[in-house]
Every structure is written in C-alpha cells, then in structure tokens.
Phi, psi and omega in degrees: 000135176223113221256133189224145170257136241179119194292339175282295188255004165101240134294148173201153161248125177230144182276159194241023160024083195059037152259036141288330170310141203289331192261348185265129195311324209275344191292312188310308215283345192243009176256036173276106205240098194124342222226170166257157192211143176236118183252142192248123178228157179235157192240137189259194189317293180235026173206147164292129203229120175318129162252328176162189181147174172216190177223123206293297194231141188232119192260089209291330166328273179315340175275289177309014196210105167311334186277309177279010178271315190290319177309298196285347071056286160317311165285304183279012176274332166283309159306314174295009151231030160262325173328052175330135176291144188057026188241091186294142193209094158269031149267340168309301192320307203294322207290337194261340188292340204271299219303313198300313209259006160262327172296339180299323201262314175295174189208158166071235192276320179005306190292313197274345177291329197289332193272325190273329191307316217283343166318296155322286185290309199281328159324296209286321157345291188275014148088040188235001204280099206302117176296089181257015189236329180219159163317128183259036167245329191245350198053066183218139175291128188288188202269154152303129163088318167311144148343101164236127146219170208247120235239114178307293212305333190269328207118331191198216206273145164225123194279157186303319198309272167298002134280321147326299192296315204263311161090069152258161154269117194213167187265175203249123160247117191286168179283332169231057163276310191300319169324277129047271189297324178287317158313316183295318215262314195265352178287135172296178181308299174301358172257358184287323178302317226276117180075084179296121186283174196261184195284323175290330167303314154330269176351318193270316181277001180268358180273337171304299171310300206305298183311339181294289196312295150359286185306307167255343152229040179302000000 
C-alpha cells in the first residue's frame, strides 16, 4: 500500500500487487520517494490498485542530504495529516510541487525560509491566511514606529489602540517582521532571494508561523 498526492484526486491510497518481486514493472514505481510519478489507477471497492505509470522526476538533492530528508520528511508527514483523503486542492499540489523543487536546487538557510515560505502559504490555501496588512479588529493599518501585535486565537495583526482596550494576549512584533512575514507570504519561492530577510526577523517571524500553525491546525 502507498499513499500518493495527486493533482486530479487529490490524496489516495493505492494498493500494490507483486511489487516485491524483483522482475515486477510496478517496484520502480512505489519506491519514488520524493518524485513526481505520472500513474495509472483504477479504482476498486476499497483502494485505488496501481497498473502501471513511470516516474517523470527524482528529487535526487533531497535524497542525498540526511538533514534534509528528515526536515522536508517532517513537513510532509504533517501535511499527510492534514490532507483528507480524496479531496482534491490542486493548488495545495502545485504549491507543494514548486516547494520540493526549489528544495532539491537551495543550500544553506535558504532551505528553512523555503520551509516557512511554504509553511505560511499552505495555512493561507486551506483558509488560514494570517491578517498581516491591517488590525484585525478596528481594520486600520497599524501606525509607522508604533506598537504592534500579532494575535494567534484572531489571525492576524493587533493595533496599540485595540490592544489596550481589549488585553488580548498576543505576541509583540516590529515592521520588520511583519515585512518578514509578508514577505513568506506573498513572494513566490523564486522571489525570496530579492531583500533578503535577516536573521532575528526570521527567528521572530518563524515563532509566529509555528504558533499560527500550531493554533489552527496543531
């Protein structure tokens, strides 16, 4: 049995038929671990059962890098348990597909921006997408130079004003995290280099994301 994501059906489980045998056509096919595969199934009572199909790419970078098996290995073991089976997002797909393959090609911190990038848009995809541009209580943009913070349980940004009145507990954030964060959220993969962010904004904007996450689908 092998569980594959899929841009027509989304998640599925398909069953595998002799591809332990050494000679059988289908073994190439369930150990692409990593890869885009293009497959042909059909579907039975209680599985999709695999006929056959080859495999378009091997993200061979990431297979060669212990660190990076365990990192990306870890986000997608959290997505497959967010994923419903057979509920097709082919922008989840697309999103996850760009993601493997800026990972196969970066080196260094790179890699971990590419994990938040990516982290950050598939919240906002599945209908999470953290209010970084205005207070999400008064809609006001907050003041230059001012107080800001960032409100897990509402979603998004909180102003000095409404934070006072209301005494939620939120984290206390600068412009240029929220800059940061804005970045993570609306820049393609391939667009992350142009300004690069520094290293304490990060930090701050990855406890942020993590708590986001955590908070709505944790």
């Amino acid at each position: 049995m092998i569980t594959c994501y899929t841009r027509e059906l989304g998640k599925i489980d398909i069953l595998v038929r002799s591809a332990q045998k050494l000679n059988s056509k289908l073994a190439p096919l369930t150990s692409g671990l990593y890869a885009i595969s293009s497959l042909k199934v059909e579907p039975g009572k209680n599985y999709y059962h695999l006929l056959g199909g080859e495999i378009k790419k091997y993200f061979k970078n990431i297979l060669s890098n212990y660190r990076d098996i365990w990192r990306v290995g870890r986000l997608l073991k959290g997505v497959d348990e967010i994923i419903k089976l057979e509920k097709p997002h082919q922008q989840v797909f697309d999103l996850l597909v760009k993601f493997l393959e800026k990972m196969n090609i970066k080196s260094g911190r790179d890699k971990e921006v590419l994990l938040y990038a990516f982290l950050i848009k598939f919240l906002s995809l599945l209908g999470y997408q953290p209010e970084i541009k205005k207070c999400v209580f008064c809609r006001r943009s907050p003041k230059a130079g001012g107080k800001t913070w960032f409100d897990v349980a509402h979603g998004g940004l909180v102003c000095a004003n409404c934070a006072e009145k209301k005494h939620y507990s939120s984290i206390i954030i600068n412009e240029a995290v929220i800059d940061a964060l804005k970045k993570l959220l609306f820049r393609r993969f391939d667009q992350l280099e142009r300004g690069p962010i520094n290293k304490p904004d990060f930090r701050r904007a990855k406890v942020i994301i993590n708590r986001f996450f955590k908070w709505h689908l944790g």
